[in-house]
C-alpha positions as CSV (number, residue, x, y, z in Angstrom):
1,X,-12.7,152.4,215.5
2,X,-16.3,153.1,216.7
3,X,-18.1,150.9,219.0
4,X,-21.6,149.9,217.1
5,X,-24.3,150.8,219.3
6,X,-26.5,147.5,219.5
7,X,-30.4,147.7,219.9
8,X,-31.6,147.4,223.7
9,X,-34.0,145.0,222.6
10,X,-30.4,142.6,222.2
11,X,-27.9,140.3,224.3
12,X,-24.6,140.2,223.2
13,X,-22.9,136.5,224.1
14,X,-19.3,136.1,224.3
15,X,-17.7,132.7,224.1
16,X,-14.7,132.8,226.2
17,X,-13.1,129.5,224.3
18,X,-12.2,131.8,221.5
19,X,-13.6,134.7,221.9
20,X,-16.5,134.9,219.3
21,X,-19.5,136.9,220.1
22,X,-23.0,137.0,218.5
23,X,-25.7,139.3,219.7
24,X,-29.1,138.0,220.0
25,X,-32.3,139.7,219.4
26,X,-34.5,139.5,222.6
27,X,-38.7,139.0,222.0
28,X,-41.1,139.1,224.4
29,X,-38.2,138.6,227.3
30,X,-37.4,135.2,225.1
31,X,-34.2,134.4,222.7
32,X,-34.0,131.7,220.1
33,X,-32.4,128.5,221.4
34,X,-30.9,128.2,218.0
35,X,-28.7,131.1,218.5
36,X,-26.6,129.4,220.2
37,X,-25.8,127.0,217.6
38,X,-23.7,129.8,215.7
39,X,-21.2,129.6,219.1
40,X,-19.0,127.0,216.9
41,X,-15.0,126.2,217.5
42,X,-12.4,124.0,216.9
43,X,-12.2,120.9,219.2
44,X,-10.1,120.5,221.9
45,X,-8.8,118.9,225.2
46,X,-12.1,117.5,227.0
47,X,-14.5,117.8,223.6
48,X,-15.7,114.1,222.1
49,X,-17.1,112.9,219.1
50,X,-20.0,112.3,221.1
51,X,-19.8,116.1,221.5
52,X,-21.1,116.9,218.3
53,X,-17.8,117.0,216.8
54,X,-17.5,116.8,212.6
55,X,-15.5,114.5,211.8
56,X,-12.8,115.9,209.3
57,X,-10.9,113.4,208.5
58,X,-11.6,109.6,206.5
59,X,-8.7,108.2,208.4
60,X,-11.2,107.7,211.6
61,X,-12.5,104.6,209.9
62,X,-9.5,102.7,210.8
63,X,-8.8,101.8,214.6
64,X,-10.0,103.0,217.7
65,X,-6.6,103.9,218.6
66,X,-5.8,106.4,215.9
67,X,-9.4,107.8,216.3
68,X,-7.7,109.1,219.9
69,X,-4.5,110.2,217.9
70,X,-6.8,112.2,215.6
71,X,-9.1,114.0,218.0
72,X,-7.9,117.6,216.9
73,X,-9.4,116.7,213.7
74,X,-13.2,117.2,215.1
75,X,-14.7,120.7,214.7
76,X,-18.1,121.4,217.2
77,X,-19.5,122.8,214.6
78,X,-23.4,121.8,215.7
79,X,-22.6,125.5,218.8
80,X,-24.1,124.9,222.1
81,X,-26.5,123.0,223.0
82,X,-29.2,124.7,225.8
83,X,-29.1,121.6,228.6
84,X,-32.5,122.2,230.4
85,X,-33.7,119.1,232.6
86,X,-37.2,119.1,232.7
87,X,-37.6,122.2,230.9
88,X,-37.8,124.8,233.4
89,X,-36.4,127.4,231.6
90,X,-37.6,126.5,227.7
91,X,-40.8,128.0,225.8
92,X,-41.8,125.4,223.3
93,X,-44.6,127.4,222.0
94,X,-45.6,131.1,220.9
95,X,-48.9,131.0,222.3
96,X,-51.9,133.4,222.5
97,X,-54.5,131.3,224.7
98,X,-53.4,131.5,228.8
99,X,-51.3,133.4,230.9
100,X,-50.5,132.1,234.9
101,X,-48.4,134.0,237.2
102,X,-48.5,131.5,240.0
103,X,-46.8,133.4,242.6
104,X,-49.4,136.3,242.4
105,X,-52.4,134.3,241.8
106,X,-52.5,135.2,237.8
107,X,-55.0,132.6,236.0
108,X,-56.3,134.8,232.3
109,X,-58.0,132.9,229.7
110,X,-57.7,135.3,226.2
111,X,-56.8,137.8,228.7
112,X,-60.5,137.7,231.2
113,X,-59.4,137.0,234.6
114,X,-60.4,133.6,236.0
115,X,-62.3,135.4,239.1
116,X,-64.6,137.0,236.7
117,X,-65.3,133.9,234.2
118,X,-66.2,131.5,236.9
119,X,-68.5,134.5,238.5
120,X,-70.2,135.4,235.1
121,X,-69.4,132.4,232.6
122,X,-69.8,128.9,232.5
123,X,-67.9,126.1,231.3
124,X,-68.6,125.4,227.9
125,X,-68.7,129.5,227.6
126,X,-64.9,129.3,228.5
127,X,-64.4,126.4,226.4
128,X,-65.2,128.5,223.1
129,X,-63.3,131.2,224.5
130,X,-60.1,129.0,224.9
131,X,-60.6,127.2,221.3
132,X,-61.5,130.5,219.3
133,X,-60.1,133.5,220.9
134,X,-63.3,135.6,221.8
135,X,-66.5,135.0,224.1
136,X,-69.1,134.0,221.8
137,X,-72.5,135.9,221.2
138,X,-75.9,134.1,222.3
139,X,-75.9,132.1,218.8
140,X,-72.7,131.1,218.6
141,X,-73.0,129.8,221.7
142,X,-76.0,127.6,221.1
143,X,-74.2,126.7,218.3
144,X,-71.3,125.6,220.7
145,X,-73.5,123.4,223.0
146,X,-75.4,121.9,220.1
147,X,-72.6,120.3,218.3
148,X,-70.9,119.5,221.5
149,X,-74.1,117.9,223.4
150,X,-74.7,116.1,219.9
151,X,-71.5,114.1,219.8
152,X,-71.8,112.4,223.9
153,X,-72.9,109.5,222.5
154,X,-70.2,106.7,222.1
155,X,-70.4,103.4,219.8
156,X,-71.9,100.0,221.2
157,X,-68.8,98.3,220.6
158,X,-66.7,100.8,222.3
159,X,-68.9,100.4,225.3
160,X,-67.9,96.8,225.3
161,X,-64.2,97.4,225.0
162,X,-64.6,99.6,228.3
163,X,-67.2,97.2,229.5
164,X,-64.0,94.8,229.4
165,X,-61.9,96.4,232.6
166,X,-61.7,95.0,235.8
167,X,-64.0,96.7,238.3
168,X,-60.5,97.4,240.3
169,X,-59.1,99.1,237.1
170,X,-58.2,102.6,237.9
171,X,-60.4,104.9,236.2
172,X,-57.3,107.2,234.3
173,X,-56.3,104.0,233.0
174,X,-59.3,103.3,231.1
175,X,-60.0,106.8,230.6
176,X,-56.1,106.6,228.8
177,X,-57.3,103.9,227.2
178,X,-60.8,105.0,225.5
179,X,-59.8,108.0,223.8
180,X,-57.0,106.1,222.0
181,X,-59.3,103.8,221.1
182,X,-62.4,106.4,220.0
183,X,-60.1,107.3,217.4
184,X,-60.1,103.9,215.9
185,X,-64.0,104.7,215.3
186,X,-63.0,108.2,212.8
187,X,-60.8,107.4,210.0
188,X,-61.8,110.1,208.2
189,X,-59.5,112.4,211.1
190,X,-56.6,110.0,211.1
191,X,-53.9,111.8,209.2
192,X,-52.3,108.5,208.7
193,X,-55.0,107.4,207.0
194,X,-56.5,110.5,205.2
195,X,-53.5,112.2,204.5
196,X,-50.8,114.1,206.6
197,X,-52.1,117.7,205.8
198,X,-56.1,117.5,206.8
199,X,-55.8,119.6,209.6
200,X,-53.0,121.9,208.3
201,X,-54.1,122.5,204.9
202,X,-55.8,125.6,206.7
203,X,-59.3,125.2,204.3
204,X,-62.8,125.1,205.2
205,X,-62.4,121.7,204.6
206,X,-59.4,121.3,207.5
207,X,-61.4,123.9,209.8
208,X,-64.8,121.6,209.6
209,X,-62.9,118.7,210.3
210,X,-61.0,119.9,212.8
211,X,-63.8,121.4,214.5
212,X,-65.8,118.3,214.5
213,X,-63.4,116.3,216.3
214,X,-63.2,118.9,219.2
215,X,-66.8,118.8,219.2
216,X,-66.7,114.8,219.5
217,X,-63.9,115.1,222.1
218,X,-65.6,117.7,224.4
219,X,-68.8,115.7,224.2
220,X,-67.9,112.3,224.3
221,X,-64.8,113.1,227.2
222,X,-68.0,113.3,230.0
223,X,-69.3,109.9,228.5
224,X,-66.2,107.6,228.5
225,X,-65.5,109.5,232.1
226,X,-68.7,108.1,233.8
227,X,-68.5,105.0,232.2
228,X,-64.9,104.6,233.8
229,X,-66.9,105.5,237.2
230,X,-69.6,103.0,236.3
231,X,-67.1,100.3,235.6
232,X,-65.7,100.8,239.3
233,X,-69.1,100.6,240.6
234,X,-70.1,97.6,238.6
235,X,-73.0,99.4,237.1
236,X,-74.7,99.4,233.9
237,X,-73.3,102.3,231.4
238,X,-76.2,104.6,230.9
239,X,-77.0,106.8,228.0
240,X,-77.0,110.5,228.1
241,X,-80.0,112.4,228.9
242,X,-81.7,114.8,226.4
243,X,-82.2,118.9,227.7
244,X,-80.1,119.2,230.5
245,X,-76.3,121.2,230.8
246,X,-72.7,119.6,230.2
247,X,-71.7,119.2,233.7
248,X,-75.4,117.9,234.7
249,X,-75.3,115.2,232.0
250,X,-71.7,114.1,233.3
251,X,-73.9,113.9,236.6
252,X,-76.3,112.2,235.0
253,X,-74.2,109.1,233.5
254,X,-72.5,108.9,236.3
255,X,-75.2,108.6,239.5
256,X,-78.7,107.3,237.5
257,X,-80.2,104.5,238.8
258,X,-83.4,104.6,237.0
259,X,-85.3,106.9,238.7
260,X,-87.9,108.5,237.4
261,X,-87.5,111.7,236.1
262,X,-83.9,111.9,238.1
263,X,-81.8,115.1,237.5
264,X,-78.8,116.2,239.0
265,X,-78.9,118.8,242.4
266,X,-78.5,122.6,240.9
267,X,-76.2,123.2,243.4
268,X,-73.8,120.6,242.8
269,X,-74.0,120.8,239.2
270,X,-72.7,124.8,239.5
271,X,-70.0,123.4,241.7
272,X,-68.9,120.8,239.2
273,X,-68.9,123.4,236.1
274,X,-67.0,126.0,237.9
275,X,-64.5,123.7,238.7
276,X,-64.3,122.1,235.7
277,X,-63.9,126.1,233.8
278,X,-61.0,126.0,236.7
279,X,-59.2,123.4,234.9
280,X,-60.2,124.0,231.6
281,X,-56.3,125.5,230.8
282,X,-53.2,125.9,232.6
283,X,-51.1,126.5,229.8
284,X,-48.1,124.6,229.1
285,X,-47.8,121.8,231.6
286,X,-46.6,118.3,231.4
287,X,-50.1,116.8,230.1
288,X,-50.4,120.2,227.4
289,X,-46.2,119.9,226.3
290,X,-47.0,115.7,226.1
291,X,-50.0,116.7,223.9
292,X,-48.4,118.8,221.7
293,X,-45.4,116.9,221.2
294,X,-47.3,114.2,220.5
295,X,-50.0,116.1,218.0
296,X,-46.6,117.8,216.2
297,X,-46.2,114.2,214.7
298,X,-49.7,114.6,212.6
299,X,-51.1,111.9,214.3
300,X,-55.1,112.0,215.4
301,X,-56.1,114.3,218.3
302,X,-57.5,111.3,219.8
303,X,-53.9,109.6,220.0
304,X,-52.3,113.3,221.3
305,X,-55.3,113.6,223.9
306,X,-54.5,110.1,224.8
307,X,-51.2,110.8,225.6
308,X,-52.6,114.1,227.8
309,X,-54.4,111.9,229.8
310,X,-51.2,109.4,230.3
311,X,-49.5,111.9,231.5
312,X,-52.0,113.7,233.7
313,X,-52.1,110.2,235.6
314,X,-49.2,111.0,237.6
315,X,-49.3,112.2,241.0
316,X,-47.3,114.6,240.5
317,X,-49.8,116.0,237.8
318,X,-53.2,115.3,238.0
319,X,-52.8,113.4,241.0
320,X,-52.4,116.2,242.9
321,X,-55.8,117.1,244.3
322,X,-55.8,113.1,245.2
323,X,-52.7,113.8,247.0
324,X,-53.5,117.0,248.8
325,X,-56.6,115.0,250.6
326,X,-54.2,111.9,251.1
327,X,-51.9,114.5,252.9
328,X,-54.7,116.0,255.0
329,X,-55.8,112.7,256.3
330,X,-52.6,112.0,257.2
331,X,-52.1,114.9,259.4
332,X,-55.2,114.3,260.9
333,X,-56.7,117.6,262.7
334,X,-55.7,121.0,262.8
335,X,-53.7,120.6,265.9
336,X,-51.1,118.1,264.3
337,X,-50.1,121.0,261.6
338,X,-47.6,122.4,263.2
339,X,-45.5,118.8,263.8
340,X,-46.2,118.2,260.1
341,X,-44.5,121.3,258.7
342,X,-41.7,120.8,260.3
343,X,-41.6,117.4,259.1
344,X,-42.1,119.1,255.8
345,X,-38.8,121.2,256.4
346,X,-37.1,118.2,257.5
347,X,-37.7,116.1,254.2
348,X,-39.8,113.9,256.1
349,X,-43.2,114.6,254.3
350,X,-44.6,116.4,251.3
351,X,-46.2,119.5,251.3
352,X,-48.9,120.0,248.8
353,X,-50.5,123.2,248.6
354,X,-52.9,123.1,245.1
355,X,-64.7,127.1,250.3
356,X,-68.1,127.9,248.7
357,X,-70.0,124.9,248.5
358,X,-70.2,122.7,252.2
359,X,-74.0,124.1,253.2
360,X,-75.2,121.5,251.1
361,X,-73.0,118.8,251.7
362,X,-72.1,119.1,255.1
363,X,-68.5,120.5,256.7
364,X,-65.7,117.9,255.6
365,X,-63.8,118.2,259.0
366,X,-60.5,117.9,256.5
367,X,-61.7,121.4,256.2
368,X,-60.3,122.5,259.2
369,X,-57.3,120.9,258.7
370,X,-57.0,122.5,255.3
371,X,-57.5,125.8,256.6
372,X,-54.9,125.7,259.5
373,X,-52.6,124.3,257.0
374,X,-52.9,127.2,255.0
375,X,-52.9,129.8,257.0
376,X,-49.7,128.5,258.9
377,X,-48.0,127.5,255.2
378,X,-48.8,131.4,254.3
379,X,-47.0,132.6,257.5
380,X,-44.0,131.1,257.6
381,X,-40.8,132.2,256.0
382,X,-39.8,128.9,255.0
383,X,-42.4,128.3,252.9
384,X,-43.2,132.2,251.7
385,X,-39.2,132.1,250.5
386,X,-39.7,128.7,248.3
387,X,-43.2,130.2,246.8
388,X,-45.5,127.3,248.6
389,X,-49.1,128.4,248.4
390,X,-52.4,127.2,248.2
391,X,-53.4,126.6,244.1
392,X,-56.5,125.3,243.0
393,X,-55.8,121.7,243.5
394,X,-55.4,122.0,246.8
395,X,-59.2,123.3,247.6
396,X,-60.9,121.8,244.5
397,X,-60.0,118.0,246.2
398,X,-62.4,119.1,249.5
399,X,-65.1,119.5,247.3
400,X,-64.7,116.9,245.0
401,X,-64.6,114.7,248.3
402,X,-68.1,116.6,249.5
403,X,-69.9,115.5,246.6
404,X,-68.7,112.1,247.1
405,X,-65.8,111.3,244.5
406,X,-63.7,108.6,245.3
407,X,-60.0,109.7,245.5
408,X,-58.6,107.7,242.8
409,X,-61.0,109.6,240.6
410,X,-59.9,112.8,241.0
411,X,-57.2,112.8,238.2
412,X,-60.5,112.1,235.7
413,X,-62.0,115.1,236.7
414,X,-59.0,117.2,236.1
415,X,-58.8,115.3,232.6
416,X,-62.3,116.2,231.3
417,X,-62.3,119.8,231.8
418,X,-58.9,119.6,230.7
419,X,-59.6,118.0,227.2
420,X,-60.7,121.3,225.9
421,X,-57.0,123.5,227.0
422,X,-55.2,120.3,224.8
423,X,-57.6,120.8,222.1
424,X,-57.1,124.9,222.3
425,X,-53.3,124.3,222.2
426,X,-53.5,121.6,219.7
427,X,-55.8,123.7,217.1
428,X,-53.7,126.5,217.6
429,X,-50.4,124.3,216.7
430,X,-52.0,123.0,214.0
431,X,-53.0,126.9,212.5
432,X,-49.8,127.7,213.0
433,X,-48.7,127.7,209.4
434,X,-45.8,125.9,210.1
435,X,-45.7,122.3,212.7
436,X,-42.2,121.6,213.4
437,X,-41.9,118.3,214.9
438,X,-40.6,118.5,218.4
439,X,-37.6,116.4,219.1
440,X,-35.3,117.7,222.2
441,X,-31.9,117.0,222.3
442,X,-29.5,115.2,224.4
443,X,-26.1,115.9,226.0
444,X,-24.9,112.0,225.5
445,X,-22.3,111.1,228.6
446,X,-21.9,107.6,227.9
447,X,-19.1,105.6,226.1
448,X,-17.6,106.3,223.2
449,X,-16.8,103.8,220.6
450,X,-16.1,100.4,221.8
451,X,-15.3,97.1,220.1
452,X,-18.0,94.0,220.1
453,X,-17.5,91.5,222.7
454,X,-18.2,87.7,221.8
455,X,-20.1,86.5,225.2
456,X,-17.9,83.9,225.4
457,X,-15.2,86.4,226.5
458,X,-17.0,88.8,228.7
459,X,-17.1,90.0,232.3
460,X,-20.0,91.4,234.6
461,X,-19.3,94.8,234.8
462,X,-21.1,97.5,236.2
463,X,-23.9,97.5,238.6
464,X,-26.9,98.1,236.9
465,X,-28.1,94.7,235.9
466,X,-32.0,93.6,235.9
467,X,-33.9,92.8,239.4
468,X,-35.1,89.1,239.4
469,X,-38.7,88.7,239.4
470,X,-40.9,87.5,242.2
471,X,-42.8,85.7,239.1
472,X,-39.7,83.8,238.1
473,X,-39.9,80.1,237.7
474,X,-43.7,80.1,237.9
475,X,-45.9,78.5,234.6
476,X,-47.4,80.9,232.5
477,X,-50.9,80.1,233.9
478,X,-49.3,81.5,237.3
479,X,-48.2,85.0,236.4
């Protein structure tokens, strides 16, 4: 018998618990997880019912004791589950918007290299390019900017719900917090409310509406960002300015103080725009996958962009140009580098690796610090071998410092720019033609069935039980 020849573009699997093989088309270096799922056997020693075993016989109802007699009745039928913590090694998305190689250095937006959009482009100029495929001409654009400079102004009543934080409130927190509520102030784009299709019905209907709430989102993100700022600084909120650019009306919110005719420095307006088309998109990270998973529901893109910016809070997210100065700081000066990497190899400390701009501000001296770090991170095998190098958090934190940021609002400024990469990711999900709820599986290692327990007759067991309070016995008034 003849050997088929299979396709190069193809894997061939062999299951060596019985011997089945399937052979898998291979797509852009990518296979189906659900290929797997044809890998199906007979049960045997070691599988569960927990296991995804089918159940093939009614006798199982009775006890738990001929449920063990009857194991060989179970057929994993459900194949093979792909077990990938974290999801290192798992596209969730076809996707046509950004590609990063982050060992070489590779940041393209539709395909433009990053080096020649932040040289030639600006931010909003990127943002169009990132939500519809193509730079646009000179009308489009001021099309674009219109729309998007036309929606920064919020509601009265959303300004007191902000207005309501604690001046010691971290500013992702009530960031997190108004763009879940903005939504409660469109209706008309809640899915839930206007029906589960309005954004995938792919009309002119669903594109206008669609569009509009980017537009709101992008506009409104700068607005609810310096009002967090403002809350911090116990200041008045103030309302955005008429005629000037995106980042110089973020400026603008954030620093007037009624003077007259007051408009951001040139200088550090460029600085915050090109940073800000720096973060626009990094394809699909925690904050993008927690966007989309959540936007694969049909819920509001006010509720998915919410969740972004929960999960761009963490420091080991958006937290990391926080953390890269935190680091610096910590090391002190240049000449303490050397004791800190090897610290760093050790497990003692953290290493984190995410210059244009100080002629106007002055030279941070965490600069040099920075600098050494990076030059001695670059030459040393330990760190060249585990792929540690300098990314854009770890310069973009200097100059957010320069300008005068405080630390804990760092992450906020990552979240603004990046509102407009969810929003690309999220429009493109929801042109798709087809959203598939995403719902990841589990490989459950627990117990299997057990009987009910009256309390009555129970033991401790284990050692995971709950960690008393330092609050306990207090009145309520106390907490």
């Amino acid at each position: 018998m003849v050997a088929q020849k299979l396709p190069n573009n193809s894997l061939t699997i062999i299951d060596n618990r019985t011997g089945k093989s399937i052979d898998v088309k291979v797509e852009a270096n990518a296979i189906p997880a659900t290929a797997f799922k044809k890998l199906t056997k007979r049960a045997g020693d070691g599988d569960r019912e927990e296991d995804e075993c089918e159940v093939r016989s009614q006798t199982l109802t009775q006890s738990r004791k001929c449920v063990s007699k009857l194991a060989l009745t179970f057929a994993v039928q459900a194949g093979i589950r792909v077990y990938d913590p974290g999801f290192v090694n798992t596209a969730t998305v076809r996707s046509s918007i950004t590609f990063i190689d982050g060992t070489k250095g590779v940041l393209r937006h539709r395909g433009y290299p990053i080096e020649q959009l932040a040289e030639k482009s600006n931010f909003l100029e990127t943002a169009y390019l990132l939500l519809y495929g193509e730079l646009p001409s000179r009308d489009q654009f001021q099309l674009f900017e219109r729309e998007v400079m036309h929606h920064t102004f919020v509601h009265r009543d959303l300004e007191e719900i902000i207005g309501a934080f604690r001046h010691d409130a971290h500013p992702m927190s009530i960031l997190t917090s108004a763009f879940a509520a903005l939504g409660a102030y469109a209706p008309e784009a809640n899915p839930s409310l206007a029906g589960q299709k309005i954004y995938t019905s792919n009309t002119a209907a669903a594109l206008q509406l669609m569009d509009k709430q980017i537009f709101r989102l992008i506009g409104k993100s700068i607005t609810l960002a310096a009002m967090a700022y403002r809350v911090r600084q116990s200041r008045q909120f103030v309302s955005p300015p008429q005629g000037m650019t995106y980042s110089e009306t973020f400026l603008y919110m954030m620093d007037h103080l009624n003077e007259p005719n007051y408009k951001p420095h040139p200088v550090i307006a460029k600085a915050l725009d090109t940073l800000f088309l720096l973060h626009a998109d990094h394809e699909m990270n925690a904050s993008c996958a927690a966007v989309l998973q959540v936007g694969s529901t049909l819920v509001d893109p006010y509720s998915a962009v919410s969740a972004g910016c929960a999960a761009l809070y963490g420091p080991s997210h958006g937290g990391a140009n926080e953390a890269v100065i935190r680091m610096l700081i910590s090391i002190g000066s240049p000449d303490k580098v050397p004791e800190f990497l090897e610290r760093v190899k050790r497990k003692e400390a953290v290493l984190r690796l995410p210059t244009m701009f100080f002629a106007l501000t002055g030279r941070d001296p965490l600069l040099d610090t920075a600098l050494a770090l990076r030059d001695a991170a670059l030459a040393d095998d330990y760190f060249i071998s585990r792929r540690l190098a300098p990314n854009v958090d770890f310069f973009s934190g200097l100059i957010y410092r320069a300008i005068g940021f405080p630390l804990d609002y760092f992450p906020v400024l990552f979240a603004v720019p990046r509102v407009v990469g969810w929003l690309a990711h999220w429009r493109q999900m929801m042109l798709s033609g087809s959203v598939k709820i995403w719902r990841p599986r589990q490989v459950y290692i627990g117990a299997g069935a057990r009987e009910y327990e009256p309390m009555e007759e129970r033991k401790a067991k284990g050692n995971d039980a709950p960690s008393p309070s330092s609050t306990l016995g207090l009145a309520p008034d106390e907490h």
